[in-house]
C-alpha positions in Angstrom: 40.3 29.4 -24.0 38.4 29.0 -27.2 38.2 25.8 -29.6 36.5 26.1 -33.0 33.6 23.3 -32.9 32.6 21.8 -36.2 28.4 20.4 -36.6 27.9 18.2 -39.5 24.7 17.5 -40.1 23.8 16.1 -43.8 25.2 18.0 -46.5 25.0 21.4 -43.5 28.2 22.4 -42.0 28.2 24.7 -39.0 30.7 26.2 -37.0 30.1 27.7 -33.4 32.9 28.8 -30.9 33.2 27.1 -27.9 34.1 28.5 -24.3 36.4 26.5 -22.5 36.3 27.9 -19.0 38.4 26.8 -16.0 35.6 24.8 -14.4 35.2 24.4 -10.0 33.9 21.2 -8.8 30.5 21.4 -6.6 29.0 18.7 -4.8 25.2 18.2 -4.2 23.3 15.7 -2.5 20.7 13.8 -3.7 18.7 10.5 -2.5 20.8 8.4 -4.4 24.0 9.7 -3.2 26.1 13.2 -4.1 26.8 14.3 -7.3 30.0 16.2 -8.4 29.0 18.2 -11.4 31.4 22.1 -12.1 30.6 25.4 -11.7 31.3 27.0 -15.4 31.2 30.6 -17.0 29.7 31.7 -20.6 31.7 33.9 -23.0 29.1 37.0 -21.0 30.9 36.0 -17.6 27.2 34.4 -16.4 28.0 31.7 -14.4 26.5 28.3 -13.8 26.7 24.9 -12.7 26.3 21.6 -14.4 25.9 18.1 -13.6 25.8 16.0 -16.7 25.1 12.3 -16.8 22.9 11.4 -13.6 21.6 8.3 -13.8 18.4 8.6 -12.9 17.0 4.8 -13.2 18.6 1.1 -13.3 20.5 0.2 -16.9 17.7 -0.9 -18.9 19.2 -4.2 -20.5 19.0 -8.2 -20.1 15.6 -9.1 -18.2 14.7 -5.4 -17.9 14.6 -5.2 -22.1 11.7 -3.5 -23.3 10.4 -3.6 -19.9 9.1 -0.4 -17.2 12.5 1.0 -15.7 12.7 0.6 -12.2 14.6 3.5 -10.2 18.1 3.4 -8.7 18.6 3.5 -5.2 21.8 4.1 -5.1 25.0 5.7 -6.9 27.9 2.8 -8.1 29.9 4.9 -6.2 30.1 7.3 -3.0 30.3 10.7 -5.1 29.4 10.6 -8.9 31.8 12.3 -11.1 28.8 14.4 -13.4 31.2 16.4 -15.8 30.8 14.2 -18.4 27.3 13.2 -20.3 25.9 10.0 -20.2 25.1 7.7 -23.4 22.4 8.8 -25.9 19.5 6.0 -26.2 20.9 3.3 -28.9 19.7 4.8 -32.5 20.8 5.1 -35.9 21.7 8.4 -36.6 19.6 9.4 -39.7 22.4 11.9 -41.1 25.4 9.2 -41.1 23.3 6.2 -40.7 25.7 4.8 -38.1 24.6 3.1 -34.7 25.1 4.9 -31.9 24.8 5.2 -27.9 23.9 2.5 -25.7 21.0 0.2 -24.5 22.3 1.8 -20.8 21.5 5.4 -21.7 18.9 6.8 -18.8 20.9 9.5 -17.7 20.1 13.3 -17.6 21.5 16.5 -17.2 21.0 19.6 -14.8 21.6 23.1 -15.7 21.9 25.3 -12.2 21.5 29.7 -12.8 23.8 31.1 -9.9 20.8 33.6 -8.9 20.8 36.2 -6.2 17.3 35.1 -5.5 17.1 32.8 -2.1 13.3 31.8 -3.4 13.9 27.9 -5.2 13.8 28.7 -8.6 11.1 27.5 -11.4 12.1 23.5 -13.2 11.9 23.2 -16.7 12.3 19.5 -18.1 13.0 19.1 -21.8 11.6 16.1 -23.8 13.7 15.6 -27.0 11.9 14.7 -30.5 12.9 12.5 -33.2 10.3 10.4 -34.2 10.8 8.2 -31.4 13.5 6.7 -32.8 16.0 9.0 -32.9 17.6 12.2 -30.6 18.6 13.0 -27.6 18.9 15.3 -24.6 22.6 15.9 -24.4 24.0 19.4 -25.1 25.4 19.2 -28.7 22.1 19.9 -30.0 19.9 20.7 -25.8 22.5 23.7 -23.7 20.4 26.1 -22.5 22.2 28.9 -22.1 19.8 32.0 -22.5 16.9 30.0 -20.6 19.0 29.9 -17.9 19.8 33.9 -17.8 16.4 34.0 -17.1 16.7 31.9 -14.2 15.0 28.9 -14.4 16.7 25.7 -13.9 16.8 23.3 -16.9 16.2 19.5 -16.8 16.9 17.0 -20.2 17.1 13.9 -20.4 17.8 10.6 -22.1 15.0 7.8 -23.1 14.7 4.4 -25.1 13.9 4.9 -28.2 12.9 2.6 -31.4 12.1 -1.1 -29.6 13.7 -0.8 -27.5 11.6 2.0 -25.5 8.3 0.8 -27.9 8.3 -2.5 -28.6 5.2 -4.2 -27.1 4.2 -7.7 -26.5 1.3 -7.8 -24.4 0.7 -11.3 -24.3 4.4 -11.9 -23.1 4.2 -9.0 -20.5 5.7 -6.7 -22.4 3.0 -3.8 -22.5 4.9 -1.1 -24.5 5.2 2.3 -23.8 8.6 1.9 -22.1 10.1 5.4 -23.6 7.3 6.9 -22.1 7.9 5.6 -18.7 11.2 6.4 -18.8 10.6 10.0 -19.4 7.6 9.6 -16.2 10.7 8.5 -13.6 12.9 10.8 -14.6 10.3 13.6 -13.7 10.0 11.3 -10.1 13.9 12.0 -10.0 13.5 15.7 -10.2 10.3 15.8 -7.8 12.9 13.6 -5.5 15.6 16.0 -5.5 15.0 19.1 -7.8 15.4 21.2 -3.8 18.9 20.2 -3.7 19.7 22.5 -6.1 17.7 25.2 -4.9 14.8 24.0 -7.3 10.7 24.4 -6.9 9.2 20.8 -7.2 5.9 22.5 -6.8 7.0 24.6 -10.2 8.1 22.2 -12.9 7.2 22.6 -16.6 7.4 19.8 -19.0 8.0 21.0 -22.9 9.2 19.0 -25.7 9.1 19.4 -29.8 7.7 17.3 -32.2 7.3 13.5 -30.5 8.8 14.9 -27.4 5.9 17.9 -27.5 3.4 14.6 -28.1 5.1 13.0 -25.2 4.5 16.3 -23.0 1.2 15.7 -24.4 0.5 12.6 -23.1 1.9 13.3 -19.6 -0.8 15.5 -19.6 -3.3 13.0 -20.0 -1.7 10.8 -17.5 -2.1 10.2 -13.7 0.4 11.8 -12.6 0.1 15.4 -14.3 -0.3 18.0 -11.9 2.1 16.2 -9.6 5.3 15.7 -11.0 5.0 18.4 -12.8 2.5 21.4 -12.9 2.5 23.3 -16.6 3.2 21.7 -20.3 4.3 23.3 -23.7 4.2 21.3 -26.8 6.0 22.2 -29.9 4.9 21.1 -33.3 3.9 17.8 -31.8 0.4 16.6 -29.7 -0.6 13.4 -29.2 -3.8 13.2 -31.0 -1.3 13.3 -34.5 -2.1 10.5 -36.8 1.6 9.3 -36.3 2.2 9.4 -32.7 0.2 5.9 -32.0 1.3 2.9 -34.0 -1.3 0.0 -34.8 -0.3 -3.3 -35.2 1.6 -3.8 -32.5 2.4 -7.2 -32.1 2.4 -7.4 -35.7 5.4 -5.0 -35.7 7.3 -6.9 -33.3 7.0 -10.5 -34.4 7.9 -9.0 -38.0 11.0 -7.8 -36.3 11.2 -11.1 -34.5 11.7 -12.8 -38.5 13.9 -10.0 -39.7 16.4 -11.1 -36.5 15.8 -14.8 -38.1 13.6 -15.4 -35.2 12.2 -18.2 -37.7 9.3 -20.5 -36.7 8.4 -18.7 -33.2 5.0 -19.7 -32.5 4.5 -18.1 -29.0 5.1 -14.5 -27.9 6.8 -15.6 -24.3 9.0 -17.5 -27.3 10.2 -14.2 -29.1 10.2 -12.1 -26.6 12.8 -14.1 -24.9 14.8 -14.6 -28.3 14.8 -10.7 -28.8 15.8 -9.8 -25.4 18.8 -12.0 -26.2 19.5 -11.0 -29.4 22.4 -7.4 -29.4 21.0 -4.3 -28.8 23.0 -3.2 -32.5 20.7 -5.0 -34.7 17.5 -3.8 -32.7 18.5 -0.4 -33.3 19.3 -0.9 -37.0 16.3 -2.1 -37.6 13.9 0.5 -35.4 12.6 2.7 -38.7 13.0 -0.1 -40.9 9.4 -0.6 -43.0 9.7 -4.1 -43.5 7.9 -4.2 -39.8 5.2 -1.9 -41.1 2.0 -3.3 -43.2 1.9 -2.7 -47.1 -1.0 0.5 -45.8 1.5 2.1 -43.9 4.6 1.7 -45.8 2.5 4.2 -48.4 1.9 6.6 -46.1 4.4 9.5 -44.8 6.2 9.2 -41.6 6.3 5.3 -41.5 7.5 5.4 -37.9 7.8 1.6 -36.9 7.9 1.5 -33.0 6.0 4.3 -30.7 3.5 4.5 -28.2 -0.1 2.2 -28.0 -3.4 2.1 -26.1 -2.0 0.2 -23.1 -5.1 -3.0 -21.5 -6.3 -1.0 -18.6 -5.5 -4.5 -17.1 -1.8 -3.9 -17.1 0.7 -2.9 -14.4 2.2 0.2 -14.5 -0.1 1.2 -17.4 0.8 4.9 -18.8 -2.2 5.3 -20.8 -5.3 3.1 -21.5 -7.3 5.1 -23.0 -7.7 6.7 -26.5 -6.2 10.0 -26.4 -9.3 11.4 -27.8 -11.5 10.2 -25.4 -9.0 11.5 -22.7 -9.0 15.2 -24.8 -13.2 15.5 -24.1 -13.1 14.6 -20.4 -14.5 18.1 -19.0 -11.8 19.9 -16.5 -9.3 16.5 -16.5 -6.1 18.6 -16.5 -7.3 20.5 -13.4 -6.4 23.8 -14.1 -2.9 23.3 -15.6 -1.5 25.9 -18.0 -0.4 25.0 -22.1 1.3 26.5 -24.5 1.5 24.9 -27.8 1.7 25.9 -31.4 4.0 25.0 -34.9 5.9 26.4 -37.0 4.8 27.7 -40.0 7.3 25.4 -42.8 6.8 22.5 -41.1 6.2 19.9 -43.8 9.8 21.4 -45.1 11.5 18.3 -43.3 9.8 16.3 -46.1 11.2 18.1 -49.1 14.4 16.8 -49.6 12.8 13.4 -50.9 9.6 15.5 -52.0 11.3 16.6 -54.8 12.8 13.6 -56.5 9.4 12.5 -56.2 7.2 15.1 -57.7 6.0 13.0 -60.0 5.1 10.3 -57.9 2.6 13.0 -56.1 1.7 13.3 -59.4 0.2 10.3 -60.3 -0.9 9.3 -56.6 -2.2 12.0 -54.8 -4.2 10.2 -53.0 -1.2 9.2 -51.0 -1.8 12.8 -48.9 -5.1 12.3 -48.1 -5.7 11.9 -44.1 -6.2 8.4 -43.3 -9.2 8.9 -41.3 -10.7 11.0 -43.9 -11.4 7.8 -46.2 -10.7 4.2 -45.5 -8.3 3.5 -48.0 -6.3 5.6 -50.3 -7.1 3.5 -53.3 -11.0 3.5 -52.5 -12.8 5.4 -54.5 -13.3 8.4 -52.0 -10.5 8.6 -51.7 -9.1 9.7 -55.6 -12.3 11.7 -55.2 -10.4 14.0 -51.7 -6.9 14.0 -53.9 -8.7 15.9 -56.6 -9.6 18.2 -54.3 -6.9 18.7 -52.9 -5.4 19.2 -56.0 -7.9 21.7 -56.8 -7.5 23.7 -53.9 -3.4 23.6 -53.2 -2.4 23.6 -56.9 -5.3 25.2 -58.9 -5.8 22.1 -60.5 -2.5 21.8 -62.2 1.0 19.7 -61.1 1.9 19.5 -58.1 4.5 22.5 -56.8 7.0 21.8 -54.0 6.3 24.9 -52.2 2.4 24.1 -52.3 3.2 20.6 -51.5 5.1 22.0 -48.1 1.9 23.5 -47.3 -0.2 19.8 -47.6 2.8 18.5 -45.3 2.4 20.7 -42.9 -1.3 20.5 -42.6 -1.3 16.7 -42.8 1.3 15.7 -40.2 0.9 18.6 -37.7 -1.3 21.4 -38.2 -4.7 19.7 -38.6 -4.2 18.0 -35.6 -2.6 20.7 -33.5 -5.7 23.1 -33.9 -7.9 20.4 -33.5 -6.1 19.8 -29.8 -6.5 23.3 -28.8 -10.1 23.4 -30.3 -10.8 20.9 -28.0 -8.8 21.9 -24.9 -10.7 25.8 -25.3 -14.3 23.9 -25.2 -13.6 21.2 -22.7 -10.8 22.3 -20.4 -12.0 25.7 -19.5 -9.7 26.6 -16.2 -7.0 25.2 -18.2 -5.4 28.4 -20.4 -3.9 27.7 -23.5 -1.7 30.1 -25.3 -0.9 29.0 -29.0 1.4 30.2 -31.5 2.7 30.0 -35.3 6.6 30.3 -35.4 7.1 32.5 -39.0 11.2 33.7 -38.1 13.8 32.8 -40.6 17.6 33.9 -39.9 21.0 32.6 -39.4 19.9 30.0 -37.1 17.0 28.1 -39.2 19.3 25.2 -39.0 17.0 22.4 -40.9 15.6 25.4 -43.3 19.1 25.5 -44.4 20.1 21.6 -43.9 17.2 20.6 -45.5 18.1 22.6 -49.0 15.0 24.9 -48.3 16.2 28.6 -48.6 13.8 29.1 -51.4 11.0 28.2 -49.8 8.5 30.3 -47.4 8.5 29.8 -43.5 10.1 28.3 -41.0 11.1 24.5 -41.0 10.0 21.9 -38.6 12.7 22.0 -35.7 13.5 25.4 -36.4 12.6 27.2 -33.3 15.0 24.5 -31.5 18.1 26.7 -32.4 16.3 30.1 -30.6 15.5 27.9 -28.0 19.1 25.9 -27.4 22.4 26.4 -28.7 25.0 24.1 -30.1 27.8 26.1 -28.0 27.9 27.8 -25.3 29.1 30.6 -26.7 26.2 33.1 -28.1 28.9 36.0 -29.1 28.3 35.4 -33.1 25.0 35.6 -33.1 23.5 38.5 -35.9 21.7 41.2 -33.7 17.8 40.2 -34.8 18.8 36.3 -34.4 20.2 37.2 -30.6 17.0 39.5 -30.3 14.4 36.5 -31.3 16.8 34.6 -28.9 16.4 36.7 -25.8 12.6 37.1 -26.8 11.4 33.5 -27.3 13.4 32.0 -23.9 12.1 34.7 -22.1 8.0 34.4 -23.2 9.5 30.5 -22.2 10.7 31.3 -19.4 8.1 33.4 -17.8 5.5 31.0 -18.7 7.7 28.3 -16.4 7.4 31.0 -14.1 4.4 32.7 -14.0 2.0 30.3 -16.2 1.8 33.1 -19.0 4.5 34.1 -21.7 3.5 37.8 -21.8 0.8 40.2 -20.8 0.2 40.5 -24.5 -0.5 36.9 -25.0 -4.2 35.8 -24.4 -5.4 32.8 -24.1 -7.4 30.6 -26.5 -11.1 31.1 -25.8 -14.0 28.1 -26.0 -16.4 28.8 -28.6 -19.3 31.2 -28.0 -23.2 30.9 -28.7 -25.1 33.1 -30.5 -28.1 34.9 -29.2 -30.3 32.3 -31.1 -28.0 29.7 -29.0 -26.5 28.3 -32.2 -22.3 27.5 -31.7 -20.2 30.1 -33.4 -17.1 28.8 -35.4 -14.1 28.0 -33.3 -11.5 31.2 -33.3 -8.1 30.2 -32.5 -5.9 33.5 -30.9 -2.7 33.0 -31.6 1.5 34.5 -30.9 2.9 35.3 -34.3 6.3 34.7 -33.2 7.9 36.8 -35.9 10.4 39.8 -36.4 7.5 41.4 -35.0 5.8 39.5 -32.3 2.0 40.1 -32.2 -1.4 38.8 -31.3 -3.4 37.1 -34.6 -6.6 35.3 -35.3 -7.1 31.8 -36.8 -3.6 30.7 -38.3 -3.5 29.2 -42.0 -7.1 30.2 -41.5 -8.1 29.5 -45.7 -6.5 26.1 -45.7 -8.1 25.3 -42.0 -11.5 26.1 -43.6 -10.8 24.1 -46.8 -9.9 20.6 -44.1 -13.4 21.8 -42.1 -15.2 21.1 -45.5 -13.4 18.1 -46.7 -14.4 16.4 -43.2 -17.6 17.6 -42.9 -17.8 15.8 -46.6 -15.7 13.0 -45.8 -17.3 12.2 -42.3 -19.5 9.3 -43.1 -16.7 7.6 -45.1 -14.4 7.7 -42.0 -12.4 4.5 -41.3 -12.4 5.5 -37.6 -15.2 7.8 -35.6 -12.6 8.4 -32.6 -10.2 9.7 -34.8 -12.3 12.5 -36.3 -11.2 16.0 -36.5 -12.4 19.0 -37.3 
């Protein structure tokens, strides 16, 4: 039967139809003990099976707060009733602003194709974004119903979030990064039992969006790419972004310490122990607060309070150690592996809604959007000296315009960075292809376009592509022929790169910069997917404003705050 399902998200209201099929239990075995997920239908008559709400590592609370998960060995019970999902991390939902979910929330989901093909079929593992301190894997937002027509077996997944999954406390033996490791067992899980459901473990591909693409990213870099998992596609989000890392650290969490009242706690063992006894409902309250951030970062955009760090190379169970960067120029580190990354090309519309109630603000302060590791300090004098031209270049020299002031958001929080990744992957990572893209559709399903009040404006909003990509339903009857098309298009150049380690034959690679004859190095040319109405092979994306960042750090480059952190 059918049941009219209503989304409300913000001041955006959608409605999807939902199938209701008369679901067959199906039991599979795994190492931790057999699962009892349903055999289901779409609205098309393709069938598949579903087992939602594995748990896939111990609950995470008491002692184990903030600490590396540990697996599960076995199953509460004999057979596991999976027809349900499991609890979303604990969070505060940034559209109601109510808590939600649970501190016991690693669980994941399995999405099975019924294929006529007796080979085991490609893995795909999804790594939700949200800033680290919101989102998650569960199918209001993550069913994958077209990937799965193109039979490939889906994987998402749950992970702490906020403090909970970022606090860190090195000095208390808390070393941070706990999200992350989450998201590493649960690809252990699938390498454990991904053949039970006729899955490939020697085929898995890890892609995520936005701080789940920078957390795909970062597997990458890890020890254990290339074996639990074997290609990687990142979505508006790499790890080399200026707000992926979070500095401060143990600044953050004893300032989160005195906003619990932790008052007069001298020693970290001493807070550590008060905040792993304190209820999880106030941690998560508190997780994007900015009264844990320093006056410097409170100015800037995207004051995320809790996220990954530079882990002592001393630690136990250490995920990384070592500053991306320096992990980025390491000749032939990822051994070969296949990406595909890219953005989309409205990205900074996310930021508009507040943008413009504060167009005058921009006004007067400018200096507020120039990259941190351009200048030291955005009241130095360089740094007014970068705003103006910026405003030069973006606004002719006049007030700032919200559709030119999407453009300085999407080069400052993603696209700067992003082509400076694959700049660096082309030159130092030569048997590793990478296949880019710029994501230019807008249609019915440009959710956040529409959410965020940004039908006036050009492009495609950051998260955009999610809604070609996943549905909210499982029905995809209503879809408008060209959105249904871009559908079936993007989940199979997906797909087949899962597959195959290529989205197309028409999509080539990224190539490493040539010499010239006199041995000089050319300029970098990035080949890129225009994933549009049309879909077709271009060169150097946003190439005008790219040149315009090249100059302003070529300029800039003595006056950087930070030589690691230098990009193009």
């Amino acid at each position: 039967m059918w049941g009219l399902i209503t989304v409300r998200r913000g001041h955006y209201t959608a409605r999807y139809f939902r199938l209701y099929s008369n679901s067959m239990k199906v039991k599979v075995s795994v190492k931790q003990g057999v699962l009892v997920g349903q055999r289901e239908q779409l609205a098309n008559g393709f069938q598949y099976e579903s087992f939602l709400g594995v748990p896939y590592a111990q609950p995470p609370v008491g002692e184990l707060r903030f600490r590396s998960p540990l697996p599960l060995d076995r199953f509460p019970e004999p057979e596991l009733d999976c027809s349900k999902e499991g609890n979303v991390s604990h969070q505060r939902d940034p559209f109601t602003l109510e808590v939600v979910g649970s501190e016991n929330c690693l669980f994941l989901n399995v999405y099975v194709p019924k294929s006529k093909s007796q080979k085991p079929l490609p893995v795909m593992v999804w790594i939700h974004g949200g800033g680290f301190w919101f989102g998650n894997g569960n199918r209001d937002y993550h069913f994958p119903a077209q990937l799965m027509q193109e039979e490939v077996i889906v994987v998402t997944l749950n992970y702490r979030l906020g403090a909970l999954g970022f606090l860190s406390l090195p000095e208390a033996g808390i070393y941070g990064n706990a999200g992350l490791k989450d998201q590493r067992l649960a690809l252990q899980w699938v390498q454990d039992n991904i053949a039970n459901f006729n899955g490939d473990p020697q085929n898995v591909t890890l892609f995520g969006e936005s701080a789940g693409g920078a957390s795909v990213h970062l597997h990458t870099y890890a020890a254990h790419a290339n074996k639990l998992f074997h290609k990687a596609i990142m979505q508006s989000g790499t790890s080399n972004m200026d707000w992926v890392f979070q500095d401060n650290a143990s600044y953050r969490a004893r300032r989160l310490g005195e906003l619990l009242e932790g008052k007069n706690i001298d020693k970290d063992t001493q807070l550590l122990e008060f905040l792993q006894s304190e209820a999880a409902t106030p941690l998560a309250m508190l997780a994007r607060t900015l009264d844990v951030l320093t006056p410097e970062d409170r100015r800037r955009q995207l004051p995320l309070a809790f996220k990954p760090v530079i882990e002592d190379p001393s630690s136990p169970d250490s995920f990384i150690s070592t500053p991306i960067l320096d992990l980025m120029h390491e000749k032939e580190r990822l051994s070969g592996m296949p990406l595909l990354m890219g953005y989309n090309s409205g990205e900074g519309i996310f930021m508009i809604v507040p943008a413009r109630r504060k167009l005058e603000l921009y006004n007067e302060d400018l200096a507020r959007l120039v990259p941190r590791n351009l200048v030291v300090k955005p009241e130095a004098p360089e740094a007014l000296e970068a705003a103006e031209d910026l405003r030069q270049f973006f606004f002719n020299g006049q007030d700032v315009t919200v559709e030119n002031l999407v453009d300085i958001f999407t080069d400052y929080f993603f696209n700067i960075d992003l082509q400076h990744a694959a700049e660096i992957h082309a030159n130092c990572q030569r048997n590793s292809p990478l296949y880019f893209y710029r994501f230019d559709y807008v249609g019915g399903r440009n959710i956040y376009k529409s959410m965020f009040q940004a039908n006036d404006l050009r492009g495609a909003s950051h998260g955009d592509e999610l809604f070609y990509l996943f549905q909210m339903s499982e029905n995809d009857a209503a879809l408008e022929p060209a959105d249904a098309e871009m559908t079936k298009r993007m989940c199979h150049m997906w797909a087949n790169f899962a597959k195959h380690g290529k989205p197309s034959d028409s999509w080539t690679p990224v190539q490493r910069q040539r010499r010239s004859a006199n041995g000089e190095l050319e300029p970098f040319q990035l080949d890129y997917m225009l994933l549009d109405r049309e879909c077709k092979m271009q060169r150097n994306p946003d190439g005008e404003r790219i040149d315009f960042w090249r100059s302003m750090y070529k300029r800039y480059r003595s006056k950087c705050y930070a030589a690691l952190r230098a990009k193009l």
